[in-house]
DSSP file (Angstrom, degrees, kcal/mol; ACC not computed):
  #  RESIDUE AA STRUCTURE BP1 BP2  ACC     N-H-->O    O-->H-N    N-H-->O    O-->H-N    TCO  KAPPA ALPHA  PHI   PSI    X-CA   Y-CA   Z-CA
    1    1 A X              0   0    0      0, 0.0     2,-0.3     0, 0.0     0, 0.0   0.000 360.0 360.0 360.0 128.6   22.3  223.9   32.7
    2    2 A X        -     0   0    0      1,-0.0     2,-0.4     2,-0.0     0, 0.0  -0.725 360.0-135.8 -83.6 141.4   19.9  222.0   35.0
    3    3 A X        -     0   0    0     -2,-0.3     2,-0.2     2,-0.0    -1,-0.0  -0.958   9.7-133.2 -80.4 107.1   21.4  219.7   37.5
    4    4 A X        -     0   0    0     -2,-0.4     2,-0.6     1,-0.1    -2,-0.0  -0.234  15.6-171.0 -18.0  93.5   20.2  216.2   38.4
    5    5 A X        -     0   0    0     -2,-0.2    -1,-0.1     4,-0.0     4,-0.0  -0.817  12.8-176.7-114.4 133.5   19.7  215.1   41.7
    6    6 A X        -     0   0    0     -2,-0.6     3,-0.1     1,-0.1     4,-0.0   0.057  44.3-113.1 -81.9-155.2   19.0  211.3   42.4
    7    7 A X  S    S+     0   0    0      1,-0.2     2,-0.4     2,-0.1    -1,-0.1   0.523 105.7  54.0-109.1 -26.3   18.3  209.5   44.9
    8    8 A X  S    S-     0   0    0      1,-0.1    -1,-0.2    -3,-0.0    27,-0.1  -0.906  83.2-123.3 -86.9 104.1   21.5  207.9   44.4
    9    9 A X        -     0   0    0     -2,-0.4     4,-0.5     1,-0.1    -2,-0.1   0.012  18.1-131.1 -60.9 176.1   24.8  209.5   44.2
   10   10 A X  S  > S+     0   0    0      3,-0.2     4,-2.6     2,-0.2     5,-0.3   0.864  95.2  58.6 -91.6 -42.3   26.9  208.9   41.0
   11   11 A X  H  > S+     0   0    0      1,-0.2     4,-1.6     2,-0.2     5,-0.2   0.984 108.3  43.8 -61.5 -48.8   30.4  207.9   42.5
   12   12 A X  H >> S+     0   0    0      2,-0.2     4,-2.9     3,-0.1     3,-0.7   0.998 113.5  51.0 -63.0 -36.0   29.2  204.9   44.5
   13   13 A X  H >> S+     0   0    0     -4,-0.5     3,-2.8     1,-0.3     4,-0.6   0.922 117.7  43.1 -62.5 -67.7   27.0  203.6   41.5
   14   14 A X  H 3< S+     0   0    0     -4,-2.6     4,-0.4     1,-0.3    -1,-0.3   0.596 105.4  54.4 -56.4 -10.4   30.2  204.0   39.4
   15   15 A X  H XX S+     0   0    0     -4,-1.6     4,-1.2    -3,-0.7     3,-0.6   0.762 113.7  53.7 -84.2 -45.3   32.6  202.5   42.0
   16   16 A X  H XX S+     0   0    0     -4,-2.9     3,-2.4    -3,-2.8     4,-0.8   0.951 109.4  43.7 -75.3 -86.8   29.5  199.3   41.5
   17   17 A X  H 3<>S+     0   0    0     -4,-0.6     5,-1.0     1,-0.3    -1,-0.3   0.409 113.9  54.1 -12.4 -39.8   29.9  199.1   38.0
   18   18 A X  H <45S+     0   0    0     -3,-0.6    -1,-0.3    -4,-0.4    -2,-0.2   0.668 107.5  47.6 -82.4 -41.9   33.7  199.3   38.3
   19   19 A X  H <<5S+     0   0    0     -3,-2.4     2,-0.6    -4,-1.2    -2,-0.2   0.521  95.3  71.7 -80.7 -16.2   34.0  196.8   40.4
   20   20 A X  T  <5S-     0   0    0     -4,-0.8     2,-0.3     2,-0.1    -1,-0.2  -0.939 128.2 -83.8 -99.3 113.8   31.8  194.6   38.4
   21   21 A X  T   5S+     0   0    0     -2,-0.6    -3,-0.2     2,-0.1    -2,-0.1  -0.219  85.3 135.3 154.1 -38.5   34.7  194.4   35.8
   22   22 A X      < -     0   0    0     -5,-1.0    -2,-0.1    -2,-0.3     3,-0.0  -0.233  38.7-163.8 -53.5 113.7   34.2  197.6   33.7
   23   23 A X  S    S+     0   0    0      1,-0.1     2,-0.4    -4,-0.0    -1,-0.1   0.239  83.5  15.6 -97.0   8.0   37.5  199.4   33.0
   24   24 A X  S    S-     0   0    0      2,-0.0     2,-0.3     0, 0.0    -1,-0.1  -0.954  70.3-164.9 177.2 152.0   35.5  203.1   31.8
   25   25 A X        -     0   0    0     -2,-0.4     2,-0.2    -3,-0.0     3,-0.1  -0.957  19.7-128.5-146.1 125.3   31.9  203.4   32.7
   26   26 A X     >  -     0   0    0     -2,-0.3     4,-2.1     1,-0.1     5,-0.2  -0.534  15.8-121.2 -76.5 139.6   30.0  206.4   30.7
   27   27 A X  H  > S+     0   0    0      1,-0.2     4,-1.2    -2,-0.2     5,-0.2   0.930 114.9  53.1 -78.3 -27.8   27.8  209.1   32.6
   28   28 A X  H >> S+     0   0    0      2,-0.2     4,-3.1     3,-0.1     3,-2.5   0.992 110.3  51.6 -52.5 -58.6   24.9  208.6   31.1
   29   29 A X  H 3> S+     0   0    0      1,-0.2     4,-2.1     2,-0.2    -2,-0.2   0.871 110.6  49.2 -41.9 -39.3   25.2  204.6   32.1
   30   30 A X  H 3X S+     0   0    0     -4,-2.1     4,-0.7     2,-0.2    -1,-0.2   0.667 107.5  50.0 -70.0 -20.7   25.8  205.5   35.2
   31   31 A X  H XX S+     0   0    0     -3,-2.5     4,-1.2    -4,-1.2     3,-0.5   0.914 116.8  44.6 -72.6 -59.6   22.6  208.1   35.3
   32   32 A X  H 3< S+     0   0    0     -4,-3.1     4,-0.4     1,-0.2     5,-0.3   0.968 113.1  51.1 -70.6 -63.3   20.2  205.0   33.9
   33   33 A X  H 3X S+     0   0    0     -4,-2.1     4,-1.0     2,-0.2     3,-0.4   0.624 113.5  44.0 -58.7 -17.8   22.0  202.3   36.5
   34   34 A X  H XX S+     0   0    0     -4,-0.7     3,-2.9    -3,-0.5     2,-2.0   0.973 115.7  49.8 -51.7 -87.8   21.2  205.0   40.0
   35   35 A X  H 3< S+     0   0    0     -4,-1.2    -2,-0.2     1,-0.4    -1,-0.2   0.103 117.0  39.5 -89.9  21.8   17.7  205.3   38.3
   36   36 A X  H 3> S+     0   0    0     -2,-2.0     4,-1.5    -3,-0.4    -1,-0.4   0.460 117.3  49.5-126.7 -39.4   17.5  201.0   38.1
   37   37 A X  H X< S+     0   0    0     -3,-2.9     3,-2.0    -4,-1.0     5,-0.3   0.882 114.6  41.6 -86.7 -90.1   19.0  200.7   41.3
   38   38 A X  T 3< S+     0   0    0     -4,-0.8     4,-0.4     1,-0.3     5,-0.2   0.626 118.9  47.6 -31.2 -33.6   16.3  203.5   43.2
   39   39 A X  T >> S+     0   0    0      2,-0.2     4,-1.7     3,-0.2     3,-1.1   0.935 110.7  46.5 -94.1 -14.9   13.6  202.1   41.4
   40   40 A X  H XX S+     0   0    0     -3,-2.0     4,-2.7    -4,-1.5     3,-0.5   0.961 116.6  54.1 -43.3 -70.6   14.7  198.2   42.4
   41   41 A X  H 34 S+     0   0    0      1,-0.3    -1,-0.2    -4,-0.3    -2,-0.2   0.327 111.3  43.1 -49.5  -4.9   15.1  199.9   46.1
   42   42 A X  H <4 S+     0   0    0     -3,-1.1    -1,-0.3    -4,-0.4    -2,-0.2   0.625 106.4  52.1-102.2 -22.2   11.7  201.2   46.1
   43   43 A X  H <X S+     0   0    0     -4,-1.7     4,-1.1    -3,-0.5     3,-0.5   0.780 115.9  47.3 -94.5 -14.7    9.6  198.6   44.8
   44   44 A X  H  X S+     0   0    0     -4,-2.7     4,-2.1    -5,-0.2    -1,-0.2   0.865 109.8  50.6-101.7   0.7   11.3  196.2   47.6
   45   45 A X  H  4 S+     0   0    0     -5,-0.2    -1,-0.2     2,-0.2    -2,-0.2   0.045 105.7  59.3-112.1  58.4   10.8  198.8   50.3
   46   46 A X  H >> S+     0   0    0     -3,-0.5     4,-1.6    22,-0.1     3,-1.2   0.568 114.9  35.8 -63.7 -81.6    7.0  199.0   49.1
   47   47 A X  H 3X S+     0   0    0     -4,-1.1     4,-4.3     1,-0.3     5,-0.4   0.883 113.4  50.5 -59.8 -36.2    6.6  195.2   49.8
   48   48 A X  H 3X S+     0   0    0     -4,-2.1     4,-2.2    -5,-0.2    -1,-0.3   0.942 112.5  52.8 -78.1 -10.4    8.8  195.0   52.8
   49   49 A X  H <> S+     0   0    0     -3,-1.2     4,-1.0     1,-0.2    -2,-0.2   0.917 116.3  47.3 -53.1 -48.2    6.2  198.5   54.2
   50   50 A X  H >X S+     0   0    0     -4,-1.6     4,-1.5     2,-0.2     3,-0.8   0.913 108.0  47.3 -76.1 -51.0    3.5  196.1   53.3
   51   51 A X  H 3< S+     0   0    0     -4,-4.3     4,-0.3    -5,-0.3    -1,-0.2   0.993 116.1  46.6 -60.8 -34.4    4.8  192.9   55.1
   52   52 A X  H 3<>S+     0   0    0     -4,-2.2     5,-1.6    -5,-0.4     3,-0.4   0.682 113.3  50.2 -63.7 -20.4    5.5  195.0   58.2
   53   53 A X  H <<5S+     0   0    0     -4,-1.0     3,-0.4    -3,-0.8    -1,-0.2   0.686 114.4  45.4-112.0 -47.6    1.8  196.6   57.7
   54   54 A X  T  <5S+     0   0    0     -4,-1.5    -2,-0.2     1,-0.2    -1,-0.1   0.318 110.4  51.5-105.5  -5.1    0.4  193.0   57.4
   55   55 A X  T   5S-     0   0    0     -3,-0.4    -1,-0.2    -4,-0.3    -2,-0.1  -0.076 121.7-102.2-135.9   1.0    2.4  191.6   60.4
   56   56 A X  T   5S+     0   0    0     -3,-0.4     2,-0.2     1,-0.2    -3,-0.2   0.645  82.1 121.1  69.4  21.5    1.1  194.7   63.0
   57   57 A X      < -     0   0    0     -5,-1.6    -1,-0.2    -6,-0.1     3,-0.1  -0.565  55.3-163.4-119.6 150.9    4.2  196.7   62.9
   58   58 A X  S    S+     0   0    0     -2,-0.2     2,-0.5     1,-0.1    -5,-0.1   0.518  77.9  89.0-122.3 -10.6    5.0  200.4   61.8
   59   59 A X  S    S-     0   0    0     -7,-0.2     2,-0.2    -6,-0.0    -2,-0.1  -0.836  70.2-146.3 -73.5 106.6    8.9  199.2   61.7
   60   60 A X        -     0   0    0     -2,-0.5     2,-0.2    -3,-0.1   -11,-0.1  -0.756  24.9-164.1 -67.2 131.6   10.4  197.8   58.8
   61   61 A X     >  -     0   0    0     -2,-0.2     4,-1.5   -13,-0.1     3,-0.4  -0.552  41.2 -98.2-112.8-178.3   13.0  195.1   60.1
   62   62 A X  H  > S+     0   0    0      1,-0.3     4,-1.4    -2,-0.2     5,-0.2   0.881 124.9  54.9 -84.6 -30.4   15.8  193.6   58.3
   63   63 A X  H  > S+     0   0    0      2,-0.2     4,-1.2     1,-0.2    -1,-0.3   0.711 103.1  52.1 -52.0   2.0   13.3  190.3   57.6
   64   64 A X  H  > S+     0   0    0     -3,-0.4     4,-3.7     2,-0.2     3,-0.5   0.832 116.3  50.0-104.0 -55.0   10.4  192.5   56.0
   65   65 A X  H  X S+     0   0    0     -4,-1.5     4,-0.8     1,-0.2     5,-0.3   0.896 115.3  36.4 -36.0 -85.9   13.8  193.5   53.9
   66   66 A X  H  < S+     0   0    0     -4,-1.4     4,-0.4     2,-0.2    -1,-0.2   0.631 119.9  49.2 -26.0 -41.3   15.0  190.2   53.0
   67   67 A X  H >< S+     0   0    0     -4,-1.2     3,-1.9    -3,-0.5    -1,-0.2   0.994 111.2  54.1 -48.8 -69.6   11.3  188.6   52.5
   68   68 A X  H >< S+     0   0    0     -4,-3.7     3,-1.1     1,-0.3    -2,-0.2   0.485 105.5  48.0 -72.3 -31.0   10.7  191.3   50.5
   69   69 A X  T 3< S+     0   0    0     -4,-0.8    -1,-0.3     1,-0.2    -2,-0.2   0.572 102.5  66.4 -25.0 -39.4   13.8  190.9   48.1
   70   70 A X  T <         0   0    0     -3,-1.9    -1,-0.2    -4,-0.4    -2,-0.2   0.526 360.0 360.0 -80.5 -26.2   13.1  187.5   47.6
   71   71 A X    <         0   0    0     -3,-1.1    -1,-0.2    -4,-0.1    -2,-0.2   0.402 360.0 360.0-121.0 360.0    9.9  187.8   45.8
């Protein structure tokens, strides 16, 4: 049996899910929502690498974050 490694562990993404209302959460859902959440968390720290990049900086701050969420 191969094991999966995310980027995300599985207990907090099910602890999210849970908490968002869901009385029983299935492990596969919980495998596609990690792999929606990492790719959501990469494509905004893309843009916020690029706002910092565009702004003279080699630091991502928490604005490049926020900007970068926002669009």
């Amino acid at each position: 049996m191969t094991r999966k490694t995310g980027l995300i562990p599985k207990a907090p993404v099910s602890r999210i899910l849970m908490n968002a209302g869901a009385k029983r959460v299935a492990a596969d859902a919980v495998e596609v929502f990690a792999d929606v959440l990492a790719q959501i968390g990469l494509d905004i720290s893309e843009q916020a690498a690029r706002i910092a990049k565009h702004s003279g900086r080699k630091t991502i701050q928490e604005g490049d974050i926020k900007l970068a969420a926002k669009s």
